[in-house]
C-alpha distance (Angstrom), angle and dihedral (degrees) to the residues before:
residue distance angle dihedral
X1 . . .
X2 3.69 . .
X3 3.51 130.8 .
X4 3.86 140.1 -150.5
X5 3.66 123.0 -114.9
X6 3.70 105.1 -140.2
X7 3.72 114.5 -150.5
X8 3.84 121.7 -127.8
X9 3.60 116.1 -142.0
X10 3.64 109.4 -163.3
X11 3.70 134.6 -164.6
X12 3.34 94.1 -103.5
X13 4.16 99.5 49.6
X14 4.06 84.3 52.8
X15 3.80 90.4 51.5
X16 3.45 88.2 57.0
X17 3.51 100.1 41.6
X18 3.70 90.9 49.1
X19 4.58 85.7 51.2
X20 3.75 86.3 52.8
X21 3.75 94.1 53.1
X22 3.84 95.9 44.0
X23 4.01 82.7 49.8
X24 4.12 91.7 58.5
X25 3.68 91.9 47.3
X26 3.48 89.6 50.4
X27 3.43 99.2 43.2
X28 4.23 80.9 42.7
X29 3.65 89.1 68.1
X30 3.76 110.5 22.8
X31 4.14 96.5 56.3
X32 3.87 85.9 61.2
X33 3.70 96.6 48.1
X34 3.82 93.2 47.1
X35 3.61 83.1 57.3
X36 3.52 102.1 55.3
X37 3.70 92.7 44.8
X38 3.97 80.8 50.9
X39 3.47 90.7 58.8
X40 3.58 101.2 44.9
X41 3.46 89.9 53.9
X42 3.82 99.1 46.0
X43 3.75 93.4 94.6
X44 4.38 88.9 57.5
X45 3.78 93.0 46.4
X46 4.07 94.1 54.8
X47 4.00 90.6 51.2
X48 4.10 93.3 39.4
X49 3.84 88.0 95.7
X50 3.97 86.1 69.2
X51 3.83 99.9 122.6
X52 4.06 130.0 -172.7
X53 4.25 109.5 -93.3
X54 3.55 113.8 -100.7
X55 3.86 134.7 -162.8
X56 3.83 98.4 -83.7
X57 3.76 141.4 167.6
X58 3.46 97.3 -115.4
X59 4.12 138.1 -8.7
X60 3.65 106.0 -129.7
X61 4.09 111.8 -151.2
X62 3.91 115.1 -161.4
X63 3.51 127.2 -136.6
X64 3.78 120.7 -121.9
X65 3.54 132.3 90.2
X66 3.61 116.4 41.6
X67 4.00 84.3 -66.3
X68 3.62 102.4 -144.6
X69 3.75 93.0 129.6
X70 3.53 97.5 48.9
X71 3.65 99.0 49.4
X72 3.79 83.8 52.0
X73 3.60 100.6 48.6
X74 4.22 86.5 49.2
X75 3.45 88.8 49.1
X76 3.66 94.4 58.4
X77 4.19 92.5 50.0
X78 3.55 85.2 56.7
X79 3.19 99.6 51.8
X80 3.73 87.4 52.9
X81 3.21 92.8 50.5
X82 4.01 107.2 -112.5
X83 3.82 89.8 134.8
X84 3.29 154.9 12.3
X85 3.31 115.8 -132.1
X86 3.71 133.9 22.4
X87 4.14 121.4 -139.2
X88 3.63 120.6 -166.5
X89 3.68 121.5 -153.6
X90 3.94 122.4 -137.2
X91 3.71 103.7 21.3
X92 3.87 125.9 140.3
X93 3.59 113.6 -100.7
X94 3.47 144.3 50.9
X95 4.50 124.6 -33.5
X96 3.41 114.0 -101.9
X97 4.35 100.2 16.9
X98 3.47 133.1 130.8
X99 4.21 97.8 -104.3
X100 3.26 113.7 -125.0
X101 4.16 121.5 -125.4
X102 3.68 94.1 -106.1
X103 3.75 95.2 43.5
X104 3.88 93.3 79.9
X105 3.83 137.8 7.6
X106 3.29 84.1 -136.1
X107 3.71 93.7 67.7
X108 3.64 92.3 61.3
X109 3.69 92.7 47.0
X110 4.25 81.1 58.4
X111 3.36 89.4 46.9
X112 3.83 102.3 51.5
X113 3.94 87.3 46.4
X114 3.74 87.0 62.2
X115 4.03 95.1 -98.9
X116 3.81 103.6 149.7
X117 4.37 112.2 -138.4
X118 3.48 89.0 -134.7
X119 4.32 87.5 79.4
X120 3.66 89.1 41.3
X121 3.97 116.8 113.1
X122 3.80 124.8 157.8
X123 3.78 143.0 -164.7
X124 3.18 112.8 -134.9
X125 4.21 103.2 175.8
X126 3.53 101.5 55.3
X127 4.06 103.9 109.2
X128 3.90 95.5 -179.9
X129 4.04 142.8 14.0
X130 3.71 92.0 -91.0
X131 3.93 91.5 51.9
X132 3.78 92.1 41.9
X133 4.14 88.3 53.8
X134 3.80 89.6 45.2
X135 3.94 95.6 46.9
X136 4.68 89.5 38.7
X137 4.15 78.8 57.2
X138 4.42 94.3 48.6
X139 4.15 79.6 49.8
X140 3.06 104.3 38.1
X141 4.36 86.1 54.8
X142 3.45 88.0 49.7
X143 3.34 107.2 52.3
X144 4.03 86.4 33.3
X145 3.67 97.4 -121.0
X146 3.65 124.1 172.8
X147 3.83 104.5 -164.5
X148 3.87 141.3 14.6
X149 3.69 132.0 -167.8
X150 3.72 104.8 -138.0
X151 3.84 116.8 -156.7
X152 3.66 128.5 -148.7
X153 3.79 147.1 138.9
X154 4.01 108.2 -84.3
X155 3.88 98.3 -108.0
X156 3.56 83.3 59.1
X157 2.90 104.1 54.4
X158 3.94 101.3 78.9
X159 3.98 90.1 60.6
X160 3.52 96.9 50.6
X161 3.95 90.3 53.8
X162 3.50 88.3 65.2
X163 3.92 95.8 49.1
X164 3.82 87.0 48.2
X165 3.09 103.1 52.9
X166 3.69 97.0 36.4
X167 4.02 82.4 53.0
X168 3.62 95.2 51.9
X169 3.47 102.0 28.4
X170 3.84 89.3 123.9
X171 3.74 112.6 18.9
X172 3.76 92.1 80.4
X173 3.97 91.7 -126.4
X174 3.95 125.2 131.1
X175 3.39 136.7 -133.1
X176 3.65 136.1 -171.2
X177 3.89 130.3 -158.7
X178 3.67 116.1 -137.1
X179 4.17 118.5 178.8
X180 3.79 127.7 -143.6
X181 3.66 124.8 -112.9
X182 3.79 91.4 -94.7
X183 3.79 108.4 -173.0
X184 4.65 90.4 -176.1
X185 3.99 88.9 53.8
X186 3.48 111.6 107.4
X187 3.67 117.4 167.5
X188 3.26 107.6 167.6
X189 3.82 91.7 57.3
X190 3.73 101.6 18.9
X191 3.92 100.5 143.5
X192 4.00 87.4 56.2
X193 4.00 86.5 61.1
X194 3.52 128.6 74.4
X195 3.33 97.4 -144.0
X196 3.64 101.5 35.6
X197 3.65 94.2 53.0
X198 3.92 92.2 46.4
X199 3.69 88.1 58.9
X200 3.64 104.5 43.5
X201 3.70 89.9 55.3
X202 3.61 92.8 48.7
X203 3.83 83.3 54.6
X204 3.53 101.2 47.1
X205 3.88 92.2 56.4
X206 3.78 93.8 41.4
X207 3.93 78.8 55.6
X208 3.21 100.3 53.5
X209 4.39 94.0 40.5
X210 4.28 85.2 53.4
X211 3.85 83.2 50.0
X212 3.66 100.2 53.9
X213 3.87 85.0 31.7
X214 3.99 89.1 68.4
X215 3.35 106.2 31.4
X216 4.29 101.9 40.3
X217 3.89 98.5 37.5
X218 3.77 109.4 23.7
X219 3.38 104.3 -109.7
């Protein structure tokens, strides 16, 4: 003869089954909100890198992008007299030279602002961010310098983090990222520009390549 075992359900098993149910609909409706606020605030997370200029040995301006504004903006810490020399990234010629006027409008936007070419040097192999923070580290040992600015547009800016630090991770040198006076960024409302959303996706998968870079093939 068998017999049925007849479950109790006690007060305190219903409590908890009642916690567990207010937890998924929570959960049901909070995980979607945290991503839109995620979202809206992608655009202000890839320019929070931004840091104050600093006396440095040299301001290194990236390549990319027409440039214009980041000439400019490197122009202007010279002038102030946060560094020394100026590198530009992705000109034609030979690492490490003085650039030559012709070699780059942006050397004649340097020069106009006062920049003398004598402090210009350029790197001309670097084909990407991560090659340009790879190559500013081989320069910056051989010419034994301690700190670079590095300028870039703000959504930039949290990509190039990575490759910096990555680069210098143990050469003891600094670096610190300084943004242009971009009039198109908009983070606040990035995905309702053109431009601004353009970018930020271009940044979020260069992100997530540099991450899998690092951590899957030992860069």
């Amino acid at each position: 003869m068998s017999s049925l075992a007849l479950r109790v359900v006690t007060p305190e098993v219903m409590s908890a089954s009642r916690k567990r149910r207010r937890l998924a609909w929570l959960l049901m409706f909070a995980l979607p909100l945290f991503a839109l606020l995620a979202f809206m605030r992608l655009g202000a997370w890839l320019a929070a890198p931004a840091g104050v200029p600093v006396v440095a040995d040299a301001v290194v301006v990236l390549g990319g992008d027409g440039g214009n504004e980041r000439a400019t903006r490197a122009g202007e810490l010279f002038r102030a007299g946060f560094a020394r020399q100026v590198v530009l990234t992705g000109n034609a010629g030979k690492p490490g030279m003085v650039a030559e006027a012709k070699a780059d409008p942006r050397v004649n936007l340097l020069i106009g602002m006062g920049v003398p070419t004598s402090v210009l040097l350029f790197d001309s192999v670097s084909r990407n961010s991560w090659e340009e923070a790879v190559n500013a580290r081989q320069m910056m040992d051989e010419k034994r310098w301690q700190r670079v600015l590095v300028v870039s547009d703000p959504p930039h800016l949290r990509r190039l983090d990575m490759a910096f630090r990555h680069a210098l991770k143990d050469g003891g040198q600094q670096f610190v990222l300084v943004a242009t006076e971009a009039g198109w960024w908009q983070p606040e409302t990035w995905w309702s520009d053109k431009r601004s959303a353009s970018f930020v996706k271009h940044e979020t998968l260069g992100l997530l390549y540099y991450a899998m870079r690092i951590v899957f093939a030992g860069f």
